[in-house]
C-alpha positions as CSV (number, residue, x, y, z in Angstrom):
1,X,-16.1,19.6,8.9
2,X,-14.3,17.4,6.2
3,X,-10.8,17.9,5.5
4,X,-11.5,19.5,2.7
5,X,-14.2,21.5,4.1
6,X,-11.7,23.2,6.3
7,X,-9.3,23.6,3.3
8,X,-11.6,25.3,1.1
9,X,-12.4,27.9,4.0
10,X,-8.6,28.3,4.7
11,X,-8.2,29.2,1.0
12,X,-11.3,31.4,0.5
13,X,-10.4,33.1,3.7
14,X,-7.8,34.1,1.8
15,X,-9.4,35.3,-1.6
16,X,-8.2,32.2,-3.2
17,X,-10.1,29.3,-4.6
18,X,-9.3,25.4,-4.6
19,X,-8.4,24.4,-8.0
20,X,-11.3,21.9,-9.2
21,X,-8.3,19.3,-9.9
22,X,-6.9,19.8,-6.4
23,X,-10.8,18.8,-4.8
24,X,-10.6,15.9,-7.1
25,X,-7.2,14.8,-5.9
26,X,-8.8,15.1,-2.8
27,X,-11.7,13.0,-3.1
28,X,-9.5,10.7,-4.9
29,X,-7.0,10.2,-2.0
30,X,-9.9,10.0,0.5
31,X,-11.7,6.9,-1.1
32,X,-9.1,5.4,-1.9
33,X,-7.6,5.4,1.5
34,X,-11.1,3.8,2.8
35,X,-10.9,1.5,0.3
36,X,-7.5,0.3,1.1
37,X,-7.9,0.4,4.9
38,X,-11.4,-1.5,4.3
39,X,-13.7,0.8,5.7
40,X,-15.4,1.1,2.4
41,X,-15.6,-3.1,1.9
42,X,-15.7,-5.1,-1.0
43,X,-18.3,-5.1,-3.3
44,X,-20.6,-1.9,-1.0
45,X,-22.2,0.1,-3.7
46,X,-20.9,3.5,-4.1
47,X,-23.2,6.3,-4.6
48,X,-22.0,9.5,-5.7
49,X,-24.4,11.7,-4.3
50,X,-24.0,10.5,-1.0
51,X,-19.6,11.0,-1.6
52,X,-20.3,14.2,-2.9
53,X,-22.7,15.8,0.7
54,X,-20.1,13.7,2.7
55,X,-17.1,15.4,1.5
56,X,-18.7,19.1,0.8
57,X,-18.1,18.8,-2.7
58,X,-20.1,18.4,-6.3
59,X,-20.7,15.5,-8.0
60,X,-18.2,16.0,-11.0
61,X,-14.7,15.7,-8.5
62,X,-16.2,12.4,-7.3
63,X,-16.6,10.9,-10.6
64,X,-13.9,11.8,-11.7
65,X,-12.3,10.3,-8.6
66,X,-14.0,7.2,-8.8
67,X,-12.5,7.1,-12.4
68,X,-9.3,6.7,-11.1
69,X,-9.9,4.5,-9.0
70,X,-11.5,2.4,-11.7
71,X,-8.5,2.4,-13.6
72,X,-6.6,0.9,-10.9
73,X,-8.8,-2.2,-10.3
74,X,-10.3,-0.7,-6.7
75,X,-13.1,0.4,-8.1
76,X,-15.5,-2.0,-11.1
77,X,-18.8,-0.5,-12.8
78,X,-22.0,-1.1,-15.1
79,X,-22.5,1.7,-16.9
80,X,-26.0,3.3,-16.0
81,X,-26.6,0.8,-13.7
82,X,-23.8,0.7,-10.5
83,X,-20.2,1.4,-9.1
84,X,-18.9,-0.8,-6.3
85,X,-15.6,-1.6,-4.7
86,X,-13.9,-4.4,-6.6
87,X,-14.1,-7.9,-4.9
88,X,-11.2,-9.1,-3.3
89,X,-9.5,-11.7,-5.8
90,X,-6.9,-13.8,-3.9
91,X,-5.5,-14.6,-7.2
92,X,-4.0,-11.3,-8.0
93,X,-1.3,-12.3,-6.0
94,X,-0.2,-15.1,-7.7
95,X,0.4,-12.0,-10.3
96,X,1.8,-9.2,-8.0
97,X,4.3,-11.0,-5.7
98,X,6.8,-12.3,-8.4
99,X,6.6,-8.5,-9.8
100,X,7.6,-6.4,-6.4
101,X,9.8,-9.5,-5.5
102,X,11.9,-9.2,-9.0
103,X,11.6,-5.3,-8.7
104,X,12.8,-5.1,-5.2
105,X,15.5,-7.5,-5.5
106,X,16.9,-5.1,-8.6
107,X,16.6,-1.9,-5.8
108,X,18.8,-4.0,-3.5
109,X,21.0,-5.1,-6.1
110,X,21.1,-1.5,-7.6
111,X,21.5,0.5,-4.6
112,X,23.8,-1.9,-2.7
113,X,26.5,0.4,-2.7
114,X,24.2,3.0,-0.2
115,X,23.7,0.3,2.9
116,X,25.6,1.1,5.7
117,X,25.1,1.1,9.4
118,X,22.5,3.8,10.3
119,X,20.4,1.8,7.1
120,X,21.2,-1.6,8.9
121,X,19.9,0.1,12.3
122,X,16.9,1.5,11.0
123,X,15.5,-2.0,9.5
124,X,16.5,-3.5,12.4
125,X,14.4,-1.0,14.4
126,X,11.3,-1.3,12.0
127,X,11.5,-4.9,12.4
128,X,11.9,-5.2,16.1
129,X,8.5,-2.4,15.8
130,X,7.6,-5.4,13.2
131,X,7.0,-7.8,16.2
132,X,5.6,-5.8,18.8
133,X,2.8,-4.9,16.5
134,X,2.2,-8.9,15.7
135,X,2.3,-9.6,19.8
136,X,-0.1,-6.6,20.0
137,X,-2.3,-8.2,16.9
138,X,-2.1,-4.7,15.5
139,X,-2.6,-5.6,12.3
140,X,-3.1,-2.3,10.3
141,X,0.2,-0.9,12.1
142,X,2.4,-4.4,11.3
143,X,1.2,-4.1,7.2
144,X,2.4,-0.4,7.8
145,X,5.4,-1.5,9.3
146,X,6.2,-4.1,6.8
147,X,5.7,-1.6,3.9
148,X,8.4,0.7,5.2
149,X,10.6,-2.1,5.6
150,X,10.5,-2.7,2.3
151,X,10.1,1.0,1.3
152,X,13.5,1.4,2.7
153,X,15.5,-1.4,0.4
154,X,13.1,0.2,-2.7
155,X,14.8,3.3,-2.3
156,X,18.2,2.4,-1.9
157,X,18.1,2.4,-6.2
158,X,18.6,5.7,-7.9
159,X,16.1,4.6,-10.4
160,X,13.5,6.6,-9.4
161,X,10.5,4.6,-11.8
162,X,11.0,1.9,-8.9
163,X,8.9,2.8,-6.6
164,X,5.6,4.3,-8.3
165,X,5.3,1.4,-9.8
166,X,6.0,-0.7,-6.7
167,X,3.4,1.3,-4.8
168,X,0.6,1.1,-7.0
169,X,0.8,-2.6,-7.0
170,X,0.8,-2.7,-3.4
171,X,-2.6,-0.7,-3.3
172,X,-3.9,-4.0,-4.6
173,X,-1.7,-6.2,-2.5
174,X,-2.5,-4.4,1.1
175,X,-6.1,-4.9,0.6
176,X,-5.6,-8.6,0.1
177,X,-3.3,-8.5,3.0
178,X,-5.7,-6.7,5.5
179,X,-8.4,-9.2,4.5
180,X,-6.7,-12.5,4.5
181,X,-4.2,-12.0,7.4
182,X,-7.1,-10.4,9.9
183,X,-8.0,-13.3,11.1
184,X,-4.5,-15.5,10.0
185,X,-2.6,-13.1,11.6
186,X,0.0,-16.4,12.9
187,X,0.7,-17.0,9.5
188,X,2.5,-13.9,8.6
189,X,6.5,-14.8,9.5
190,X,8.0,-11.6,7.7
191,X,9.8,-10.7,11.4
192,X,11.9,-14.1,11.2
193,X,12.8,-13.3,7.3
194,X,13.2,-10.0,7.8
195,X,16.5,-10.4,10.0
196,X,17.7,-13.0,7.6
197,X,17.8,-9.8,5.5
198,X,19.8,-7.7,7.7
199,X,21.7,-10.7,8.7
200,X,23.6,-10.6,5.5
201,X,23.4,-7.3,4.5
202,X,25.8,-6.9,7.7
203,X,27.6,-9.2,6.6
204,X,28.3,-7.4,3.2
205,X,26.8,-10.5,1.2
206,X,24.6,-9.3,-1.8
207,X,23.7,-12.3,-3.0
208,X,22.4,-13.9,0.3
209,X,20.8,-10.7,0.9
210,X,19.1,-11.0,-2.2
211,X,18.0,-14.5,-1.6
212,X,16.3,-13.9,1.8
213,X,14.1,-11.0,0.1
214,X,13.2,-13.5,-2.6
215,X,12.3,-15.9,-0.1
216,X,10.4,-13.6,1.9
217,X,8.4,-13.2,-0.8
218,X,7.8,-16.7,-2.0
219,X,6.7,-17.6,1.6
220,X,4.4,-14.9,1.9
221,X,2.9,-15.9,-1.4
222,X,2.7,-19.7,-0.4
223,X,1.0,-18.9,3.0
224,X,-1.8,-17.9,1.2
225,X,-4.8,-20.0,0.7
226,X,-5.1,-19.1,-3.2
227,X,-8.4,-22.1,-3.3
Protein backbone atom coordinates (compact mmCIF):
# COMPACT_ATOMS: atom_id res chain seq x y z
CA UNK A 1 0.00 0.00 0.00
CA UNK A 2 1.34 3.50 -1.13
CA UNK A 3 1.74 6.18 1.29
CA UNK A 4 -1.05 7.66 0.28
CA UNK A 5 -3.03 4.61 0.15
CA UNK A 6 -2.62 4.26 3.79
CA UNK A 7 -3.45 7.93 4.30
CA UNK A 8 -6.62 8.00 2.55
CA UNK A 9 -7.77 4.84 4.77
CA UNK A 10 -6.52 6.69 7.91
CA UNK A 11 -8.72 9.59 6.99
CA UNK A 12 -11.83 7.77 5.71
CA UNK A 13 -11.56 5.62 8.76
CA UNK A 14 -12.38 8.51 10.25
CA UNK A 15 -15.40 9.93 8.16
CA UNK A 16 -13.10 12.40 6.47
CA UNK A 17 -11.90 12.66 2.95
CA UNK A 18 -8.36 13.74 1.46
CA UNK A 19 -8.75 17.12 0.00
CA UNK A 20 -8.12 16.60 -3.95
CA UNK A 21 -5.23 19.29 -3.53
CA UNK A 22 -3.68 17.48 -0.67
CA UNK A 23 -3.48 13.97 -3.17
CA UNK A 24 -1.99 16.20 -5.59
CA UNK A 25 0.62 17.57 -3.28
CA UNK A 26 1.17 14.17 -2.72
CA UNK A 27 1.80 12.96 -6.05
CA UNK A 28 3.71 16.05 -6.60
CA UNK A 29 6.24 15.48 -3.74
CA UNK A 30 6.47 11.77 -4.66
CA UNK A 31 7.72 12.23 -8.37
CA UNK A 32 9.55 14.76 -7.68
CA UNK A 33 11.54 13.03 -4.97
CA UNK A 34 12.32 10.08 -7.70
CA UNK A 35 13.19 12.44 -10.02
CA UNK A 36 15.65 14.12 -7.88
CA UNK A 37 17.10 11.01 -6.33
CA UNK A 38 17.22 9.51 -10.04
CA UNK A 39 15.15 6.67 -9.70
CA UNK A 40 12.90 8.12 -12.39
CA UNK A 41 16.11 8.94 -14.94
CA UNK A 42 16.45 11.39 -17.47
CA UNK A 43 14.66 11.53 -20.41
CA UNK A 44 12.11 7.90 -19.22
CA UNK A 45 8.72 8.66 -20.57
CA UNK A 46 6.19 9.24 -17.99
CA UNK A 47 2.87 7.80 -18.35
CA UNK A 48 0.15 8.90 -16.42
CA UNK A 49 -1.95 6.02 -16.24
CA UNK A 50 0.67 3.92 -15.04
CA UNK A 51 1.46 7.11 -12.03
CA UNK A 52 -2.00 7.17 -11.39
CA UNK A 53 -2.56 2.72 -10.49
CA UNK A 54 0.93 3.08 -8.85
CA UNK A 55 -0.02 5.68 -6.41
CA UNK A 56 -3.93 4.67 -5.93
CA UNK A 57 -5.04 7.74 -7.24
CA UNK A 58 -6.96 9.31 -10.59
CA UNK A 59 -5.49 10.63 -13.39
CA UNK A 60 -6.29 14.46 -12.75
CA UNK A 61 -3.76 14.75 -9.31
CA UNK A 62 -1.05 13.41 -11.57
CA UNK A 63 -1.39 15.89 -14.21
CA UNK A 64 -1.63 18.27 -12.34
CA UNK A 65 1.49 17.12 -10.53
CA UNK A 66 3.41 16.64 -13.44
CA UNK A 67 2.43 20.38 -14.19
CA UNK A 68 4.40 21.45 -11.46
CA UNK A 69 6.94 19.78 -12.14
CA UNK A 70 6.97 21.16 -15.64
CA UNK A 71 7.19 24.47 -14.43
CA UNK A 72 10.25 23.79 -12.61
CA UNK A 73 12.35 22.47 -15.47
CA UNK A 74 12.13 18.50 -14.06
CA UNK A 75 9.67 17.66 -16.12
CA UNK A 76 9.58 18.79 -20.49
CA UNK A 77 6.46 17.85 -22.81
CA UNK A 78 4.92 17.69 -26.45
CA UNK A 79 1.60 18.30 -26.16
CA UNK A 80 -0.49 15.25 -27.35
CA UNK A 81 2.33 13.42 -27.99
CA UNK A 82 4.81 12.82 -24.61
CA UNK A 83 6.04 13.87 -21.08
CA UNK A 84 9.54 12.88 -19.96
CA UNK A 85 11.99 13.79 -17.34
CA UNK A 86 14.10 16.71 -18.45
CA UNK A 87 17.64 15.81 -19.67
CA UNK A 88 20.36 16.52 -17.55
CA UNK A 89 21.96 19.94 -18.87
CA UNK A 90 25.42 20.40 -17.27
CA UNK A 91 25.19 23.92 -18.26
CA UNK A 92 22.55 25.05 -15.84
CA UNK A 93 25.20 25.34 -13.56
CA UNK A 94 27.16 27.75 -15.08
CA UNK A 95 23.61 29.67 -14.21
CA UNK A 96 22.80 28.36 -10.64
CA UNK A 97 26.11 28.40 -8.77
CA UNK A 98 26.84 32.19 -9.03
CA UNK A 99 23.03 32.63 -7.83
CA UNK A 100 23.11 30.33 -4.40
CA UNK A 101 26.80 31.45 -4.07
CA UNK A 102 25.76 35.41 -4.00
CA UNK A 103 22.58 34.43 -2.06
CA UNK A 104 24.31 32.45 0.55
CA UNK A 105 27.08 34.76 1.01
CA UNK A 106 24.16 37.66 1.81
CA UNK A 107 22.64 34.88 4.62
CA UNK A 108 26.09 34.75 6.18
CA UNK A 109 26.67 38.31 5.93
CA UNK A 110 23.04 38.96 7.16
CA UNK A 111 22.79 36.70 9.92
CA UNK A 112 26.41 36.97 11.12
CA UNK A 113 25.37 38.33 14.27
CA UNK A 114 23.56 34.58 15.20
CA UNK A 115 26.99 32.27 14.91
CA UNK A 116 28.14 31.25 17.95
CA UNK A 117 29.57 28.13 19.45
CA UNK A 118 26.90 25.38 19.41
CA UNK A 119 26.41 26.84 15.39
CA UNK A 120 30.32 26.40 15.02
CA UNK A 121 29.88 22.80 16.62
CA UNK A 122 27.20 21.67 14.58
CA UNK A 123 28.99 22.48 10.99
CA UNK A 124 31.83 21.10 12.42
CA UNK A 125 29.94 17.86 13.13
CA UNK A 126 28.07 17.87 9.68
CA UNK A 127 31.36 18.18 8.09
CA UNK A 128 33.26 15.60 9.95
CA UNK A 129 29.74 13.32 8.97
CA UNK A 130 30.79 15.14 5.46
CA UNK A 131 33.90 12.90 5.20
CA UNK A 132 32.87 9.74 6.47
CA UNK A 133 30.17 9.58 3.98
CA UNK A 134 32.91 10.35 1.01
CA UNK A 135 35.36 7.39 2.60
CA UNK A 136 32.07 5.29 2.63
CA UNK A 137 31.42 6.57 -1.21
CA UNK A 138 27.91 7.28 0.13
CA UNK A 139 27.12 9.54 -2.20
CA UNK A 140 23.29 10.19 -1.78
CA UNK A 141 24.03 10.68 2.14
CA UNK A 142 27.38 13.19 1.44
CA UNK A 143 24.94 15.54 -1.18
CA UNK A 144 22.46 15.35 1.87
CA UNK A 145 25.13 16.22 4.15
CA UNK A 146 26.40 19.07 2.16
CA UNK A 147 22.96 20.53 1.72
CA UNK A 148 22.47 20.93 5.51
CA UNK A 149 25.73 22.41 5.68
CA UNK A 150 24.78 24.97 3.77
CA UNK A 151 21.14 24.92 4.95
CA UNK A 152 22.56 25.90 8.25
CA UNK A 153 24.51 29.34 7.07
CA UNK A 154 21.09 29.95 4.75
CA UNK A 155 19.20 30.32 7.80
CA UNK A 156 21.28 32.26 9.82
CA UNK A 157 19.38 35.45 7.80
CA UNK A 158 16.08 36.62 9.09
CA UNK A 159 14.99 37.13 5.56
CA UNK A 160 12.92 34.39 5.25
CA UNK A 161 12.49 34.70 0.94
CA UNK A 162 16.21 33.19 1.21
CA UNK A 163 15.78 29.95 1.36
CA UNK A 164 12.68 28.95 -0.99
CA UNK A 165 14.34 30.33 -3.49
CA UNK A 166 17.70 28.69 -2.62
CA UNK A 167 15.89 25.38 -2.45
CA UNK A 168 14.17 25.30 -5.57
CA UNK A 169 17.36 25.94 -7.39
CA UNK A 170 19.01 23.24 -5.72
CA UNK A 171 16.21 20.77 -7.03
CA UNK A 172 17.96 21.38 -10.30
CA UNK A 173 21.47 21.51 -9.00
CA UNK A 174 21.27 17.98 -6.79
CA UNK A 175 20.27 16.18 -9.86
CA UNK A 176 23.25 17.42 -11.71
CA UNK A 177 25.19 16.62 -8.69
CA UNK A 178 23.99 12.99 -8.19
CA UNK A 179 24.80 12.33 -11.95
CA UNK A 180 28.05 13.96 -12.45
CA UNK A 181 29.78 13.17 -9.06
CA UNK A 182 28.58 9.21 -9.09
CA UNK A 183 31.17 8.19 -10.68
CA UNK A 184 33.76 11.56 -9.93
CA UNK A 185 33.05 11.14 -6.57
CA UNK A 186 37.25 12.22 -5.80
CA UNK A 187 36.54 15.32 -7.31
CA UNK A 188 34.11 16.73 -4.81
CA UNK A 189 36.62 18.69 -2.06
CA UNK A 190 33.73 20.51 -0.20
CA UNK A 191 35.14 18.68 3.37
CA UNK A 192 38.64 20.65 2.93
CA UNK A 193 36.56 24.10 2.16
CA UNK A 194 34.14 23.45 4.40
CA UNK A 195 36.61 23.95 7.57
CA UNK A 196 38.11 26.89 5.86
CA UNK A 197 34.51 28.07 6.67
CA UNK A 198 34.40 27.35 10.20
CA UNK A 199 37.99 28.27 10.41
CA UNK A 200 37.18 31.84 10.36
CA UNK A 201 33.91 32.02 11.39
CA UNK A 202 35.77 30.99 14.84
CA UNK A 203 37.80 33.33 14.40
CA UNK A 204 35.05 36.03 14.23
CA UNK A 205 36.26 37.13 10.54
CA UNK A 206 33.27 37.85 8.22
CA UNK A 207 34.89 38.65 5.44
CA UNK A 208 37.22 35.57 5.19
CA UNK A 209 34.28 33.62 6.12
CA UNK A 210 32.63 34.97 3.29
CA UNK A 211 35.43 34.38 0.91
CA UNK A 212 35.82 30.63 1.70
CA UNK A 213 31.99 30.12 0.84
CA UNK A 214 32.58 31.98 -2.34
CA UNK A 215 35.36 29.79 -3.12
CA UNK A 216 33.68 26.80 -2.25
CA UNK A 217 31.44 27.48 -4.74
CA UNK A 218 33.62 28.61 -7.61
CA UNK A 219 35.61 25.24 -7.08
CA UNK A 220 32.68 23.21 -7.16
CA UNK A 221 31.60 24.99 -10.32
CA UNK A 222 35.12 24.64 -12.03
CA UNK A 223 35.35 20.82 -11.15
CA UNK A 224 32.83 20.25 -13.49
CA UNK A 225 33.32 19.11 -16.87
CA UNK A 226 30.82 21.80 -18.54
CA UNK A 227 32.15 20.24 -22.43
Amino acid sequence: MTLIQEMWCKMTDNNFQIKRTFIKDEAYHILEKEIISGKLKPNTRININEISERLGISRTPVREAILRLENEGLVISKPNQWTIVAPIDLSDVVDIYPLISVLEAYALRDGFKNVDQVFIDTLTEINEDIKISFDNHELVHLISLDNEFHRMIINLSSNNAILPIITDLKKRLIRIEMYYFENLENRFSSYDEHKEIIKFLREDNLDKAEEALKANWINTLNSIDIE
